[in-house]
C-alpha positions in Angstrom: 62.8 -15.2 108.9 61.8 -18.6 109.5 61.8 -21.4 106.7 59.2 -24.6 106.9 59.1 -27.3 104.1 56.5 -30.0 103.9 57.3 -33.1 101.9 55.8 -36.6 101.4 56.5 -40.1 99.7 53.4 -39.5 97.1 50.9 -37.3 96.2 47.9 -37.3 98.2 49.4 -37.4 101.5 48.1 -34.5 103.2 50.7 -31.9 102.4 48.4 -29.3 101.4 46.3 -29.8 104.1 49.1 -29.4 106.4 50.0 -26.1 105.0 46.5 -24.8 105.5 46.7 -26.0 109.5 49.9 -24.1 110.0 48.4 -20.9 108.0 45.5 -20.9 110.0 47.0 -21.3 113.1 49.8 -18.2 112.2 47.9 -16.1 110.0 49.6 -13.5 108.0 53.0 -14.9 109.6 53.7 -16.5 106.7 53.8 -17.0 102.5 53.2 -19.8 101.2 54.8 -21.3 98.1 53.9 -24.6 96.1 56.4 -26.3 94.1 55.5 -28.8 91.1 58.2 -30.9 89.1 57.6 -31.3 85.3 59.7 -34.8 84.3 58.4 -34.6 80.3 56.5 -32.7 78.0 52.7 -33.6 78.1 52.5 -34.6 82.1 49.7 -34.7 83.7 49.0 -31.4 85.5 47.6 -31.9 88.8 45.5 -29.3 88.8 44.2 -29.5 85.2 43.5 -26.3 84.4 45.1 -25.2 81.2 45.3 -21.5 82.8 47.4 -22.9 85.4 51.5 -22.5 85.5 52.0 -26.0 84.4 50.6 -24.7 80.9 52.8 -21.8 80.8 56.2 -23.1 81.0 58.1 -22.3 78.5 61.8 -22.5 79.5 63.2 -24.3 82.4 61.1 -23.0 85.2 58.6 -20.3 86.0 57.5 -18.6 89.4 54.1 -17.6 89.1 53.0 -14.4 91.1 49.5 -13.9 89.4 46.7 -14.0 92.1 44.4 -14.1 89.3 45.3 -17.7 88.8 46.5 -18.4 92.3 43.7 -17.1 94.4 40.9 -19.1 92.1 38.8 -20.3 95.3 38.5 -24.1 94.4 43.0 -24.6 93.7 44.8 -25.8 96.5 47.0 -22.1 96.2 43.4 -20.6 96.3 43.2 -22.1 100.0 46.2 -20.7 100.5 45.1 -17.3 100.4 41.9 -18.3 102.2 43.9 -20.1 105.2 45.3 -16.5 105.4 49.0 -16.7 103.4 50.5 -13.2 103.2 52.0 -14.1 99.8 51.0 -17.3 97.4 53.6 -18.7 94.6 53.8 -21.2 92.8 57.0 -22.5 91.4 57.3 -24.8 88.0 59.9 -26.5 86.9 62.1 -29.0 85.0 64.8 -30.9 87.4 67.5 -28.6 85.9 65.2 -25.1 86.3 65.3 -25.9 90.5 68.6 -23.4 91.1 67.7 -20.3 89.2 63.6 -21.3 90.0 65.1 -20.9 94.1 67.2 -18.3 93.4 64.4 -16.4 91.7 62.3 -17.1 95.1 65.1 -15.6 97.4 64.5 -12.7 95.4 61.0 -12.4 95.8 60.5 -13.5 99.0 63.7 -14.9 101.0 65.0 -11.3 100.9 62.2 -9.8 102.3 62.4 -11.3 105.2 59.3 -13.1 105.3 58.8 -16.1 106.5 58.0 -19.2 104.1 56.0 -22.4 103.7 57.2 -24.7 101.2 55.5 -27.3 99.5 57.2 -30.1 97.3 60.3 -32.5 97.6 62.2 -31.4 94.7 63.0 -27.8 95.7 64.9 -29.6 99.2 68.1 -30.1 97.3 68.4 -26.2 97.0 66.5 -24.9 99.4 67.2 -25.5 103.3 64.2 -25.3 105.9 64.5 -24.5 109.5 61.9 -27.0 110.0 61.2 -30.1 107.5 58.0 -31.8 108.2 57.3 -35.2 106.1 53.7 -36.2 105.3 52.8 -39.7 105.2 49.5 -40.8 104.0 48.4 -44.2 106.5 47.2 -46.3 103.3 50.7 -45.0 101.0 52.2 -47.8 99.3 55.3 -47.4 100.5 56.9 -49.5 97.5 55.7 -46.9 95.1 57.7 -44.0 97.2 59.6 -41.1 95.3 63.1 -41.9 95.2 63.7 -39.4 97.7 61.3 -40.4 100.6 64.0 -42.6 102.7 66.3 -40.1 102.8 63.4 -36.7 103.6 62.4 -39.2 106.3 65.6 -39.5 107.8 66.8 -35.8 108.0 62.8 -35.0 108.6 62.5 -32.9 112.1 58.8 -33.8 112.5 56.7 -37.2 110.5 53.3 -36.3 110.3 51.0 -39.3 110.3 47.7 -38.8 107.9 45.3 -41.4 109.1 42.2 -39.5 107.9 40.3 -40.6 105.1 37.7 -37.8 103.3 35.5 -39.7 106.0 35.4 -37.8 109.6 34.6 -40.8 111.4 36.7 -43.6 109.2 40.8 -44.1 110.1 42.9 -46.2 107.9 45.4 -48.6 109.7 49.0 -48.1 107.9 50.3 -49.4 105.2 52.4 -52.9 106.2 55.7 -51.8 104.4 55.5 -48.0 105.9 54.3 -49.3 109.4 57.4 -51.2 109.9 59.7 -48.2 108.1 57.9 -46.0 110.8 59.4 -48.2 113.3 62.4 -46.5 113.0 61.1 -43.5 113.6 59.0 -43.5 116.6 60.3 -40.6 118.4 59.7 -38.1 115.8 56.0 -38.9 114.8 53.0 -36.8 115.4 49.4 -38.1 114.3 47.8 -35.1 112.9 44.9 -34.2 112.7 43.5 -32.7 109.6 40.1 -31.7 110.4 41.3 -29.4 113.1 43.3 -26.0 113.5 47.2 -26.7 114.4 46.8 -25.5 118.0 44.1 -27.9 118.3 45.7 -31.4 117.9 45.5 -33.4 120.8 49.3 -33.8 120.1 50.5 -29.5 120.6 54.6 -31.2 119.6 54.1 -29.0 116.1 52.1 -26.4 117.2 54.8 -25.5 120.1 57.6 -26.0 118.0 56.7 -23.6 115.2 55.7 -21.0 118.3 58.5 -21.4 119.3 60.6 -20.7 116.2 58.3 -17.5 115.7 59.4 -16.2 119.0 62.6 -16.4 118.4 62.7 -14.9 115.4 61.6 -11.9 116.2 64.0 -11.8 119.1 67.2 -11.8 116.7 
């Protein structure tokens, strides 16, 4: 069973699109599960669908199972099952609901021994990848960074450097602040490459590395 987490200083880094790569690379290798934190009553749901799991909390966390609301085609767990996910979750929770919310998800999925995607910062403190992959975005603010960012970046195996724009032909330069935080860094940083299927990147670093992690997995 092989565990990958994707993180990222801010929303809209590319995290979700990173997901999709690796599931369309490996499809059916893996399940995929999306994590969102919910700070204080009221927050703004990403998704803003009252039908989605951020509407149905009612206690500390919930993992939601339902492909009814997961596989709607146009949600970024809807890709998911597209991209070709052999399971889709998505986990909700308050900052205290993380433990039973993960040990919940062991049950489910852990102990199954599937392999898993993981999507979201918060669930790192109690759940350890294999293989932790940060996101940066090449126009992130790096003063605005979750609290967290430094030290993801740090302990990251793999940076992942988003310098797409919505635009196929347009590349950002980085951010000032992050470009000189990258610095540090240099060895570990792959420029992805959004538009294209994992095995495709110019840069195969990723690709090979997850291959490789696959293999040996089903050696053990």
């Amino acid at each position: 069973m092989i565990q990958i987490s994707i993180a990222s200083p801010c929303n809209n880094s590319g995290k979700t699109s990173l997901l999709l790569s690796i599931l369309s690379t490996f499809p059916k290798l893996f399940s995929a599960a999306k994590f969102t934190t919910i700070h204080s009553e009221g927050q703004f749901c990403p998704v803003g669908n009252t039908g989605c799991p951020c509407h149905q909390l009612e206690g500390d966390f919930l993992l939601c199972e339902d492909l009814t609301v997961l596989g709607q085609s146009e949600t970024d767990t809807g890709k998911m099952v597209q991209a070709g996910a052999q399971k889709v979750l998505w986990g909700v929770a308050r900052p205290e609901g993380y433990p039973a919310l993960v040990k919940q998800l062991k049950n489910v999925v852990l102990n199954q021994s599937v392999n898993l995607l993981t999507e979201g910062n918060s669930v790192l403190k109690h759940l350890r990848p294999d293989l932790l992959l940060f996101v940066v975005n090449s126009s992130t603010a790096w003063k605005l960074r979750k609290k967290d960012s430094d030290y993801l970046m740090e302990i990251a195996d793999f940076i992942i450097i988003n310098r797409f724009s919505s635009s196929t032909t347009n590349q950002k330069e980085l951010e000032p602040e992050l470009n000189q935080t990258l610095r540090l860094y240099k060895k570990k940083q792959i420029k992805g490459e959004w538009l294209k299927p994992l095995d495709q990147w110019k840069d195969r670093t990723l690709f090979k590395g997850i291959h490789s992690l696959i293999s040996n997995s089903k050696h053990e």
